[in-house]
MIFIFI-486376 format. One line per 10 residues: number of its first residue (from 0); their letters; for each residue x, z, y of C-alpha. Coordinates in Angstrom, 3 decimals. Example, Ala and Ser with C-alpha at 12.3 -4.5 7.8 and 13.67 -1.06 7.14 Angstrom:
// residues 2
0> as> 12.300:7.800:-4.500; 13.670:7.140:-1.060
***
This chain:
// residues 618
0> xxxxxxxxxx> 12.432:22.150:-75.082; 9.040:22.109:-73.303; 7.597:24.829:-71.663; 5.131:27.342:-73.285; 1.190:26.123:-72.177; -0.081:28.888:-70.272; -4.161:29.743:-69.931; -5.497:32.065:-67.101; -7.271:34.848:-67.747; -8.366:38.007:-66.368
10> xxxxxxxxxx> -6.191:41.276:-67.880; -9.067:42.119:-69.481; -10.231:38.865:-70.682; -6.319:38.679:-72.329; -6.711:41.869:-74.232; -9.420:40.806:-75.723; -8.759:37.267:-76.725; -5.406:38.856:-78.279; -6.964:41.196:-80.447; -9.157:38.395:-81.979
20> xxxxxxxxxx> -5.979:36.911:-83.120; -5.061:39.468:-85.236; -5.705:39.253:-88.396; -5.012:41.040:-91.864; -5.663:40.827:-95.409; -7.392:43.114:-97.792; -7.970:42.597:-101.590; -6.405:39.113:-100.786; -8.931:38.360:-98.346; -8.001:37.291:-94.654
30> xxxxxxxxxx> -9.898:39.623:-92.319; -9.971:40.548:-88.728; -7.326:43.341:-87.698; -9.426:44.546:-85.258; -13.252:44.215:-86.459; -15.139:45.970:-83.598; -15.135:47.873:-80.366; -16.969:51.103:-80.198; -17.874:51.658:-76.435; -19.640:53.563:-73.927
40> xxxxxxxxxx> -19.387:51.101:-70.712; -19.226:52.725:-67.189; -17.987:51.830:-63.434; -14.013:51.908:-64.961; -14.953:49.356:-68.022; -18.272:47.629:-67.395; -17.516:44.853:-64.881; -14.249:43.537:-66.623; -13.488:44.750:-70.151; -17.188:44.752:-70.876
50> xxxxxxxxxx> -18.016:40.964:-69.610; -14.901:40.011:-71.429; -16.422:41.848:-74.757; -19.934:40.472:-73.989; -18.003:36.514:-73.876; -16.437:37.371:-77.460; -19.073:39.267:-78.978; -19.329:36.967:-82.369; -15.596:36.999:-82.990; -15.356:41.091:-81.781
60> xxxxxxxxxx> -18.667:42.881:-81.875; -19.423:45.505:-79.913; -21.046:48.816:-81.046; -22.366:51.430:-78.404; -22.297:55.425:-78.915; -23.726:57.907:-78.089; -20.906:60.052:-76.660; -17.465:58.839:-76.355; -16.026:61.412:-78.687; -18.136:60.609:-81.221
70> xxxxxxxxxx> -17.644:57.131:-81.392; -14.112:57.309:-81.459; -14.172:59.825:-84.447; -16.272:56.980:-85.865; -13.130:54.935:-85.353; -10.854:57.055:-86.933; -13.282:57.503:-90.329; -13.483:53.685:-90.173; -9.765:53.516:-90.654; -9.506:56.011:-93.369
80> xxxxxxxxxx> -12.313:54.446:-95.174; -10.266:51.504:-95.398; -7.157:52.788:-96.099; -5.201:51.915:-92.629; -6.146:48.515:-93.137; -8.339:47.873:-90.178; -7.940:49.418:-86.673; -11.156:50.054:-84.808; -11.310:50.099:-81.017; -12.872:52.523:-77.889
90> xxxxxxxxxx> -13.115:52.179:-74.832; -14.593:54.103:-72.215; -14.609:54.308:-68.522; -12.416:56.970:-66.692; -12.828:60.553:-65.753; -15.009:62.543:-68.253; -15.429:59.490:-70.409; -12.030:58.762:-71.261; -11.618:63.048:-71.844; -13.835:62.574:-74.077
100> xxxxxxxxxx> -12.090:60.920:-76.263; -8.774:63.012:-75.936; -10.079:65.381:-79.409; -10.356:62.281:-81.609; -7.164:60.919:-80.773; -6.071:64.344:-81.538; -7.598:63.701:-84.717; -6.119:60.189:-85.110; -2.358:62.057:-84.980; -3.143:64.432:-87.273
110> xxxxxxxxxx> -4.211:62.417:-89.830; -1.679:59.481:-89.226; -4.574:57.144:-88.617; -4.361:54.058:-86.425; -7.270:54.018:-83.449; -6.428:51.723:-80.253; -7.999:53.309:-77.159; -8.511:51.114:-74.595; -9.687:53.473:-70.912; -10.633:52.473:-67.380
120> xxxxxxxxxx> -8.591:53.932:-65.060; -7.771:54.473:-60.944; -6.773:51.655:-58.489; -2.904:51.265:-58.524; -3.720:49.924:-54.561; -4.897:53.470:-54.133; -7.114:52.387:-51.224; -10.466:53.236:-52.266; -8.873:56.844:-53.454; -10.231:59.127:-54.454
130> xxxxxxxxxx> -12.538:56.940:-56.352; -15.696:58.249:-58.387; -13.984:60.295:-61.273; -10.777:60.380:-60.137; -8.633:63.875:-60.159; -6.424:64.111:-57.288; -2.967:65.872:-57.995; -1.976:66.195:-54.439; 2.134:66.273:-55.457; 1.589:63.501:-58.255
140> xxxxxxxxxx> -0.718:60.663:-57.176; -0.174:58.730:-59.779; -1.265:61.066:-62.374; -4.923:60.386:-63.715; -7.444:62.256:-66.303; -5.473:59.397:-68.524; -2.550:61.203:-68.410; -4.177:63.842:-71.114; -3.751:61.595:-73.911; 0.213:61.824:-73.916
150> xxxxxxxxxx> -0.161:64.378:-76.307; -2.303:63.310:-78.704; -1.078:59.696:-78.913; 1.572:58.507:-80.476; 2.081:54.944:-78.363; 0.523:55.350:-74.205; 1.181:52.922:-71.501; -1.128:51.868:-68.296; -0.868:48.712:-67.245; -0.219:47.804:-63.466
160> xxxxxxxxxx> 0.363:43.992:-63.585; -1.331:41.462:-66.100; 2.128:40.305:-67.704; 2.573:43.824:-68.657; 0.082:42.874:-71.828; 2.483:40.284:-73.809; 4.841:43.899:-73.916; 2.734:46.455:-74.298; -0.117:45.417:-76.951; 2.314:44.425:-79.811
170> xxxxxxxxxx> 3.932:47.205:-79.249; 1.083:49.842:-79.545; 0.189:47.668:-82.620; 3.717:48.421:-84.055; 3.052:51.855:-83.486; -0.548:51.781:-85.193; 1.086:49.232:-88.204; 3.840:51.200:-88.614; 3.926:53.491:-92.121; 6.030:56.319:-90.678
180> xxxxxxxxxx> 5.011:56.530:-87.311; 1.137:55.318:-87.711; -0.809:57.240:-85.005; -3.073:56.497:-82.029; -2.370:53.927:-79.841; -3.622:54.529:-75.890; -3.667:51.787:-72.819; -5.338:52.962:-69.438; -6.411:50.143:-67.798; -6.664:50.288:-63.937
190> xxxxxxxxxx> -9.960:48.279:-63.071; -8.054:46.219:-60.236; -5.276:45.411:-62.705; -8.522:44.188:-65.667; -9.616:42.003:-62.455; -6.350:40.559:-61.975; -5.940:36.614:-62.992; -2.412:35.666:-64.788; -1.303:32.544:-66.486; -0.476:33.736:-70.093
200> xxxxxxxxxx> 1.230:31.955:-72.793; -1.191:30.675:-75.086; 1.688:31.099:-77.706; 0.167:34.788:-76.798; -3.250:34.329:-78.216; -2.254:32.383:-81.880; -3.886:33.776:-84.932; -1.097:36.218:-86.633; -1.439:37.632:-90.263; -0.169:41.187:-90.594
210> xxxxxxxxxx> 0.644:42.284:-93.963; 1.177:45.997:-95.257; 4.415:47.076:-94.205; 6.457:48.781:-97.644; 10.321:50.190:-96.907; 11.873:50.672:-99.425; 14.060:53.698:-99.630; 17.501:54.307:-99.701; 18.812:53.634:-103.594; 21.553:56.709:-102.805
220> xxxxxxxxxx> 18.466:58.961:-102.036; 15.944:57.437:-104.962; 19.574:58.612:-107.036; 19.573:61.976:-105.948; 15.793:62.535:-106.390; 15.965:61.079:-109.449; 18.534:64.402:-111.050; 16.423:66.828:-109.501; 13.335:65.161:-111.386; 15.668:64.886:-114.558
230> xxxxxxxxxx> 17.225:68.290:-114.488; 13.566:69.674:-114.344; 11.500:71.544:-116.867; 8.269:72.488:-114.957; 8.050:69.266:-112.223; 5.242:69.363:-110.536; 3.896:66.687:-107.914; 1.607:67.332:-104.767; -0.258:63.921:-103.832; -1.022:63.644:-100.074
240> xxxxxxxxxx> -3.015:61.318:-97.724; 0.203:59.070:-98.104; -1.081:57.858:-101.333; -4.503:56.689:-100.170; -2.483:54.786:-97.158; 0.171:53.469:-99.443; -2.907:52.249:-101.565; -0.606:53.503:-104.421; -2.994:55.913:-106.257; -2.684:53.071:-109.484
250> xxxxxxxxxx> 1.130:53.578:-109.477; 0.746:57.494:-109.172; -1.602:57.452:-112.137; 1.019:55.523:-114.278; 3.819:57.581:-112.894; 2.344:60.461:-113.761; 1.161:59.777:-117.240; 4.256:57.910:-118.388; 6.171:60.755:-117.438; 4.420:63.360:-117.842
260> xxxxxxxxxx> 4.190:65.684:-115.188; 1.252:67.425:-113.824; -0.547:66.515:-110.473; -1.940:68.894:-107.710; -3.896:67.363:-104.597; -3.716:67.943:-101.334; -7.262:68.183:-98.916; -6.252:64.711:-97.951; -5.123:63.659:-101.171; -8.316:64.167:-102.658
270> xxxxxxxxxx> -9.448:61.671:-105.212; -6.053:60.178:-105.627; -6.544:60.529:-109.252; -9.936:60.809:-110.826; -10.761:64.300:-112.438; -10.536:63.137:-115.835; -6.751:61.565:-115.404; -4.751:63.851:-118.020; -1.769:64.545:-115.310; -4.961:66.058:-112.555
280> xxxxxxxxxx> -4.559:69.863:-112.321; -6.576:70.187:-109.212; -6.247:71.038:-105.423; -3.386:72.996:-104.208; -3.344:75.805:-101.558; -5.439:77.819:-99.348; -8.495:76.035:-100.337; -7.253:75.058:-103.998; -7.322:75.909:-107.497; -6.085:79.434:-108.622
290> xxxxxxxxxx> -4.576:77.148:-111.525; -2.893:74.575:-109.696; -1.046:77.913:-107.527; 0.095:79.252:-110.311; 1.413:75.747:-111.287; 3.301:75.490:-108.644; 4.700:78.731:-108.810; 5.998:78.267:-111.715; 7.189:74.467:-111.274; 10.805:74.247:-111.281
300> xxxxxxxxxx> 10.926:70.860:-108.919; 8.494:69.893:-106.874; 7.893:65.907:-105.967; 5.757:66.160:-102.457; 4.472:62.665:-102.109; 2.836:61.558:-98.753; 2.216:64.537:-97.478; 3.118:66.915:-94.142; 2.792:69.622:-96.021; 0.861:71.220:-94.022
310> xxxxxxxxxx> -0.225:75.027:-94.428; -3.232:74.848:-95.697; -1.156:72.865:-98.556; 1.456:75.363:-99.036; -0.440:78.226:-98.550; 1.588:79.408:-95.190; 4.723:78.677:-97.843; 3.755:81.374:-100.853; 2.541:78.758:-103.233; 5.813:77.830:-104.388
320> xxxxxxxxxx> 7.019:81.201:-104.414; 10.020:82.737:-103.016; 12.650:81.940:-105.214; 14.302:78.527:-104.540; 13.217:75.126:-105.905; 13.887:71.626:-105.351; 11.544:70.057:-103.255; 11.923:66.102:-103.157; 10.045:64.397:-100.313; 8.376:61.144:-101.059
330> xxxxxxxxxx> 7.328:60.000:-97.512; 7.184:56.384:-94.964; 7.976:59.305:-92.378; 11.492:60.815:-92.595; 9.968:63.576:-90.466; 7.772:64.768:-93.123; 10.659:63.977:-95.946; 13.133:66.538:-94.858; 11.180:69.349:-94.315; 11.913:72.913:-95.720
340> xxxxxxxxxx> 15.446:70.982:-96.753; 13.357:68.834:-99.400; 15.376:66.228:-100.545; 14.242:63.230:-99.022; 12.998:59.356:-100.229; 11.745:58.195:-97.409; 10.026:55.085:-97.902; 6.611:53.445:-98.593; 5.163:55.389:-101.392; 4.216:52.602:-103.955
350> xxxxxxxxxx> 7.600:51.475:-103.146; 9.235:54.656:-103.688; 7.797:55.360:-106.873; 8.589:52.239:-108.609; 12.403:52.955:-107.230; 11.789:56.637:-108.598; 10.510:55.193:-112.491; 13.289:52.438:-112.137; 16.019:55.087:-111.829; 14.283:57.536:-113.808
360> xxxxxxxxxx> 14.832:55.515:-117.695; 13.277:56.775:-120.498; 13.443:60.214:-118.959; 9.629:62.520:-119.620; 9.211:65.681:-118.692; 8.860:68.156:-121.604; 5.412:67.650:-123.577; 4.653:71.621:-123.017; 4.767:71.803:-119.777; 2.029:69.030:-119.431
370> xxxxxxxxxx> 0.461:71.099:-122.378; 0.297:74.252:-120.349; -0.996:72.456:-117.230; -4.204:70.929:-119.274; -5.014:74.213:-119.875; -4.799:75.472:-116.441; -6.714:72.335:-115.313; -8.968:72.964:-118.254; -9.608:76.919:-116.693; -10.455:75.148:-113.260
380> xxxxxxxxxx> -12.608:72.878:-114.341; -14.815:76.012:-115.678; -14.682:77.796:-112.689; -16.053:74.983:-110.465; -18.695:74.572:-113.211; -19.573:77.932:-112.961; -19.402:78.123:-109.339; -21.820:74.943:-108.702; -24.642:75.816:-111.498; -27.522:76.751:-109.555
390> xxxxxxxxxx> -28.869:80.229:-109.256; -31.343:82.581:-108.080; -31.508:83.265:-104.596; -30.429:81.269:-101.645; -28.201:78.107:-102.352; -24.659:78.418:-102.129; -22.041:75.690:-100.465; -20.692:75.077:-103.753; -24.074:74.419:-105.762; -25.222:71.986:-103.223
400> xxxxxxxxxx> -21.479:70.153:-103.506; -22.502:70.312:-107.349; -25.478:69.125:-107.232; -24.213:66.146:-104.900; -21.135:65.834:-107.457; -23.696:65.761:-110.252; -25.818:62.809:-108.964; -22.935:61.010:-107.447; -21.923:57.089:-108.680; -18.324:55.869:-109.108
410> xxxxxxxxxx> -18.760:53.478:-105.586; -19.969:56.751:-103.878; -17.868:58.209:-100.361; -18.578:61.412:-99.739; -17.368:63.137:-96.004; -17.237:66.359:-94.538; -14.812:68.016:-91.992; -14.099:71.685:-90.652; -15.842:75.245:-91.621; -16.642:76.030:-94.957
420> xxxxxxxxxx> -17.527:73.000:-96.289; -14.207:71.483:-96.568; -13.091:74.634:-98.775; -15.974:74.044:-101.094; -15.571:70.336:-101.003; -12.126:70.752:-102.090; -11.862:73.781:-104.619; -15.273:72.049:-106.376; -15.505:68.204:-106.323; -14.606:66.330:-109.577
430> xxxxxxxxxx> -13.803:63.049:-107.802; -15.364:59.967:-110.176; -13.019:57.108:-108.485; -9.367:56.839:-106.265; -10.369:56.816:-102.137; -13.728:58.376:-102.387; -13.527:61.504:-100.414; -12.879:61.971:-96.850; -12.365:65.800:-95.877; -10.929:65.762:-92.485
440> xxxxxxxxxx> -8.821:69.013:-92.303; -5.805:67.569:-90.688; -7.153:68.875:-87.297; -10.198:70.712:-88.714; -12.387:68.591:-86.212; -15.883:70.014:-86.108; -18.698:67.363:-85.257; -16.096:64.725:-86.939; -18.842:65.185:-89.732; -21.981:62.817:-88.514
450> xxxxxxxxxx> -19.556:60.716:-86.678; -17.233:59.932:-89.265; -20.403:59.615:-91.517; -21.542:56.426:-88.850; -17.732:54.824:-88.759; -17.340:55.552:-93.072; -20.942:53.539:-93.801; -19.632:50.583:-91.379; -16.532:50.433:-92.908; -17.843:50.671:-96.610
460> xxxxxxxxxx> -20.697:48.184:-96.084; -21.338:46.287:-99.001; -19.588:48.741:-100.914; -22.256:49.137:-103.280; -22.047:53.191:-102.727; -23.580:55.599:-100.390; -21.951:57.459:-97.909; -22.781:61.147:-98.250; -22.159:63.545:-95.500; -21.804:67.670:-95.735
470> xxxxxxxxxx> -21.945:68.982:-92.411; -23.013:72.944:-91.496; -25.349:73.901:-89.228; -22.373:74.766:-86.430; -21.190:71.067:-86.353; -24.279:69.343:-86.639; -25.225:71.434:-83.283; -21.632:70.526:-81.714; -22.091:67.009:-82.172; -25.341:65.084:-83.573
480> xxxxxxxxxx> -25.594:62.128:-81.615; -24.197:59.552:-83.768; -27.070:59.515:-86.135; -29.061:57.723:-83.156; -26.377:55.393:-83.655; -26.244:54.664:-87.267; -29.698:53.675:-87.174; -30.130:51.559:-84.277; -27.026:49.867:-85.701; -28.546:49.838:-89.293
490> xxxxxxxxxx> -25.527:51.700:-90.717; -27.114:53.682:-93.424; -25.478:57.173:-94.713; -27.050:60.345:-96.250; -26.163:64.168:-93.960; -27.042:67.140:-95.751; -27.059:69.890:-92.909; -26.006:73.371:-94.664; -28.184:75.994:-92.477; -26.068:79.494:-92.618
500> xxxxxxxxxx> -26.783:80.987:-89.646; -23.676:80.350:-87.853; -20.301:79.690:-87.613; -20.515:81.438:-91.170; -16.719:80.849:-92.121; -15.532:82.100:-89.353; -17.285:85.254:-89.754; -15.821:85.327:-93.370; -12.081:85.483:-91.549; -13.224:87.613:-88.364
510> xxxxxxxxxx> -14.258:90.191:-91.669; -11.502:90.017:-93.486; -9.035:90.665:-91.138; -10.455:93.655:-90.190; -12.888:92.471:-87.020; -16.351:93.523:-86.773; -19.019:90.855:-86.947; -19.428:89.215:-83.080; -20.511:86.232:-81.724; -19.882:83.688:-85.015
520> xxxxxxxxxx> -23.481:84.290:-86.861; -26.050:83.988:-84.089; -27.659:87.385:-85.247; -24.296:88.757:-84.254; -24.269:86.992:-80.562; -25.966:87.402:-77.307; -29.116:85.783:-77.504; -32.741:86.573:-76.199; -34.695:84.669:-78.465; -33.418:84.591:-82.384
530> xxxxxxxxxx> -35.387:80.900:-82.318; -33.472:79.166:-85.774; -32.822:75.526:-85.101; -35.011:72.855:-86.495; -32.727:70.568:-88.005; -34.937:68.414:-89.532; -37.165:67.986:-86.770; -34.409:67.079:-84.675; -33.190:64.491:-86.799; -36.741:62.889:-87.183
540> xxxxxxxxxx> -36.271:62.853:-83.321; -33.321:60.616:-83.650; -35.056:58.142:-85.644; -33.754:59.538:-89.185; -35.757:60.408:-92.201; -35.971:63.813:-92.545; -36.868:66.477:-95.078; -36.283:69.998:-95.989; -34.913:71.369:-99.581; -35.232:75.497:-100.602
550> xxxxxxxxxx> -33.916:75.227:-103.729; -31.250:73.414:-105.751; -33.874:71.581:-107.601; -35.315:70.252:-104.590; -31.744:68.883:-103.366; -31.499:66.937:-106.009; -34.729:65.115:-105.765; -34.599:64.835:-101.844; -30.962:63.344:-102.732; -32.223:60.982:-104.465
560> xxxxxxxxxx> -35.276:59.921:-102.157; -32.368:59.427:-99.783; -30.360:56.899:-101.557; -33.455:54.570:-102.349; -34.666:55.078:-98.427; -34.103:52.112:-95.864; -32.189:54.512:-93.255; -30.058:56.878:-92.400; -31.912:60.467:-94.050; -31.197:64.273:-93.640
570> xxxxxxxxxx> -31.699:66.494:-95.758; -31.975:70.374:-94.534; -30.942:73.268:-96.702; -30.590:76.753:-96.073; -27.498:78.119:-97.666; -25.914:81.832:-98.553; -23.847:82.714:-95.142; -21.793:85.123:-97.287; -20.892:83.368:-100.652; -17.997:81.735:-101.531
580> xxxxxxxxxx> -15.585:80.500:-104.065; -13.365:82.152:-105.132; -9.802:81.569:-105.565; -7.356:79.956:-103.275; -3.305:81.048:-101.611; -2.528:83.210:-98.698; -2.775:81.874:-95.467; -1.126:83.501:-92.309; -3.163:83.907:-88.936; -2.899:86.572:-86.471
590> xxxxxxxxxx> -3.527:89.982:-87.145; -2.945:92.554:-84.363; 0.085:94.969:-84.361; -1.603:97.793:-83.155; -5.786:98.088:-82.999; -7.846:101.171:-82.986; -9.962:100.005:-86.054; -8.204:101.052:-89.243; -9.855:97.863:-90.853; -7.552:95.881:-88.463
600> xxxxxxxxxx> -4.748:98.224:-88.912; -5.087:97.517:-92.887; -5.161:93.766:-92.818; -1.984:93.786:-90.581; -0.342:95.608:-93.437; -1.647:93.061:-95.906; -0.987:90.218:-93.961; 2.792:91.671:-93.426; 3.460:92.237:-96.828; 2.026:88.979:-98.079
610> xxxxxxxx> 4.199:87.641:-96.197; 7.168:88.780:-97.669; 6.776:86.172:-100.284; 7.156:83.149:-97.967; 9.480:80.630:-98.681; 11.346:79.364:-95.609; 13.495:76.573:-97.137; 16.967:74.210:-96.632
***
């Protein structure tokens, strides 16, 4: 048997020509796995990693940020955008660089998105230490700024001789492939190690096709779930995320309407059914549908598909009342499929529910409880219409996501993250197609807005659509830079900044838990001058077009200036800091024992007796 034919390379240069390999498919077309590197170069990535880069720049372009946090949030929208499909790269150099990136990765493992971040790092010689950047534990030496990404990652290695690589990089892409354990991937890179010459296998380097991964589940566990869904009279089903990365959201549709049963939405379930699907009762939880809580109140069984079930879904566990019900968990993550003792299929959702229809016969759920639902859906759909109609006096959050909504195509994407918005989004969107909204509360990431805006109009080029982006005036000032970037790189989207005053959500909690009105609005802070941002202005700054809106009206006309334009546009509105919609489930935070304000006093006894009606589970 002859002997592997090696090539030598630089570490760096090796990384590199591997992920070029790697290739995928989507909509049966072969694609790159990897199809670009965001990157802010510095002293820890420049001379290796970023000559290697420049030498394959055709195969794997290169796209440069603004801040390191922000283009790696671009990386994670790019990968929800496309459904887990593609993985998107950073890099940065070490120290602050590389920390920078530590709150999107955060973000990445939250949402169960895959994002490969690739970070200069130390000397493993240690001569030249300390070197510039480098933290010196004086009892751990070999502990970098690196090291901060072991909690936000779900794969992290450093790499201290070339060989290392043929181990380490298909294993982080296991981890990033992988349905049930998909999460951020993160390799610190020493820059004496990306100098370093080996001979590697060019066995290493062949082109590989990875397909979509689909377990299928247990048939003794698709059994069991499959009497609990036939013993029920009220089933109800909660689509998560897991749909959208399944790509099942066709097989959910026929699921649901050959069966029957009603379907409530999680925030990142959004737009796995179109409004108009007969089974879509609306969004559940905190920031949901009075209707689709009461559904699920009342539902006898509940079929929690592809989602963590997180609290915002569950309303802090009071949605689904205190009184026990089955809860069957369809989920690629057995983590997620046992919790609060749900019964568990854990598999690849598509997969899971053709085992579930397969074992489920003939069997429908009975025609009035789908009745009862429409008409429940049928109630929400006239409170968001009322709620979005415009009105006298200063714009609310939910008119402008109406008037958005109203002027919206099928091929549209529309993003927004953190604050108010995503509560507005979610309680008063009618979504016109599957995979079209992007509301990044997983980790609640302000300034993911304008950054995922950049990384969701690269990854949807050619879509036909428009990327539309709802960001407050809190986030916008958190993190902006990105727009520079989608228009030097000609990545066209449309940010409408909401102007409150504030961090006017906030406020809304700080008040209703008894607090008194500090530091959130910045009328309530410590400032000298009351000077209100000029958000438009800035944005012209950055090379955008710019324009401001007063009214409703107005919006709507800038909106549609903004589609036709060549470039990225903003669009300025001042909105209402104290209206909202109403509606929506309990959600627990913490509200002091003992405070001498009787307001705060008074929420702790709501907030304890609210409680009361969570349901712990197993």
């Amino acid at each position: 048997m002859m002997a592997d034919r090696t090539i030598r390379l630089t570490t760096a240069e090796a990384i590199v020509r591997w992920m070029t390999a790697q290739r995928t498919v989507i909509d049966g077309v072969e694609a790159p796995l990897f199809p670009g590197v965001f990157a802010i170069f510095g002293h820890g990535n420049v001379t290796c990693l970023g000559h290697a880069l420049e030498e394959a720049r055709d195969a794997l372009p290169t796209w440069r940020g603004q801040n390191e946090q922000g283009m790696a949030l671009a990386a994670v929208a790019y990968a929800k955008a496309l459904r887990r499909r593609q993985i998107m790269v950073a890099t940065s150099s070490i120290g602050p660089g590389a920390l920078n990136m530590v709150t999107a990765a955060g973000v990445a493992m939250a949402d169960r998105l895959p994002l490969l971040l690739l970070s200069g790092d130390t000397f493993t010689t240690r001569v030249p230490d300390p070197v510039l950047q480098q933290l010196e534990h004086f009892g751990a030496p070999s502990v970098t700024a690196n090291d901060a990404f072991r909690a936000v990652v779900r794969y992290w290695d450093r790499i201290i001789r070339p060989q290392q690589v043929v181990q380490s990089l298909p294993q982080a892409l296991r981890t990033m492939l992988d349905p049930g354990e998909c999460g951020p991937a993160f390799i610190a890179l020493p820059q004496d190690v990306q100098a370093e010459a080996w001979d590697f296998p060019e066995s290493f380097f062949q082109p590989r096709i990875h397909r979509q991964v689909r377990p299928r589940p247990d048939r003794g566990e698709v059994k069991a779930a499959a009497e609990a869904l036939r013993a029920a009279k009220r089933p109800l089903i909660v689509a998560g995320g897991g749909v959208h990365y399944s790509l099942a959201e066709t097989e959910l549709a026929d699921f649901a309407l050959v069966r029957g049963i009603p379907v409530a939405e999680t925030v990142a379930g959004r737009s796995s059914l179109v409004a108009t699907h007969s089974s879509w009762v609306g969004p559940i939880g905190v920031t949901g549908w009075d209707q689709a809580n009461k559904l699920a109140e009342e539902a006898d069984v509940i079929l929690a598909i592809g989602t963590r079930l997180q609290d915002f879904t569950t309303g802090s566990w009071t949605v689904f009342g205190s009184a026990p019900k089955a809860i069957i968990g369809l989920n690629a993550a057995r983590f997620d499929a046992i919790k609060h003792g749900s019964t568990p299929v854990t598999g690849d959702v598509l997969a899971g529910l053709e085992e579930l229809a397969q074992a489920l016969g003939e069997w429908k759920a009975p025609a009035e409880w789908l009745d009862h639902a429409a008409a429940e859906a049928a109630r929400g759909r006239a409170a968001v219409e009322k709620a979005t109609a415009a009105g006298a006096g200063l714009p609310t959050y939910a008119q402008v996501v109406g008037a958005l909504n109203r002027l919206a195509t099928a091929q549209d994407y529309v993003l927004t993250a953190s604050g108010g918005l995503p509560g507005e989004l979610n309680v008063n969107w009618l979504a016109k197609q599957v995979a079209s909204i992007d509301c990044e509360y997983g980790f609640s990431c302000m300034g993911y807005e304008v950054s995922g805006g950049w990384g969701a109009a690269m990854a949807r080029a050619g879509s036909g659509g428009q990327v539309f982006v709802l960001v407050g005036d809190g986030s916008y000032l958190m993190l902006n830079s990105e727009l520079y970037s989608s228009v030097l790189a000609g990545h066209k989207m449309v940010v409408v900044v909401c102007d409150n005053g504030g961090f006017a959500v906030i406020e809304r909690l700080q008040l209703a838990q008894g607090g008194a009105s500090y530091n959130n609005m910045f009328d309530t802070s410590r400032v000298v001058s009351p000077i209100r941002a000029d958000f438009a202005q800035h944005a012209a700054a950055l090379g955008c077009i710019a324009e401001v809106a007063t009214t409703i009206s107005e919006l709507e006309e800038a909106l549609g200036r903004a589609r036709a334009a060549e470039r990225t546009s903003v669009i300025v509105i001042r909105t209402d800091p104290q209206a909202w919609s109403e509606g929506g489930a309990f959600w627990e935070v913490g509200v002091p024992e003992t405070s001498p304000r009787p307001e705060v006093r008074q929420a702790r006894e709501k907030m304890t007796a609210a409680k009361s009606a969570q349901w712990i589970g197993g």
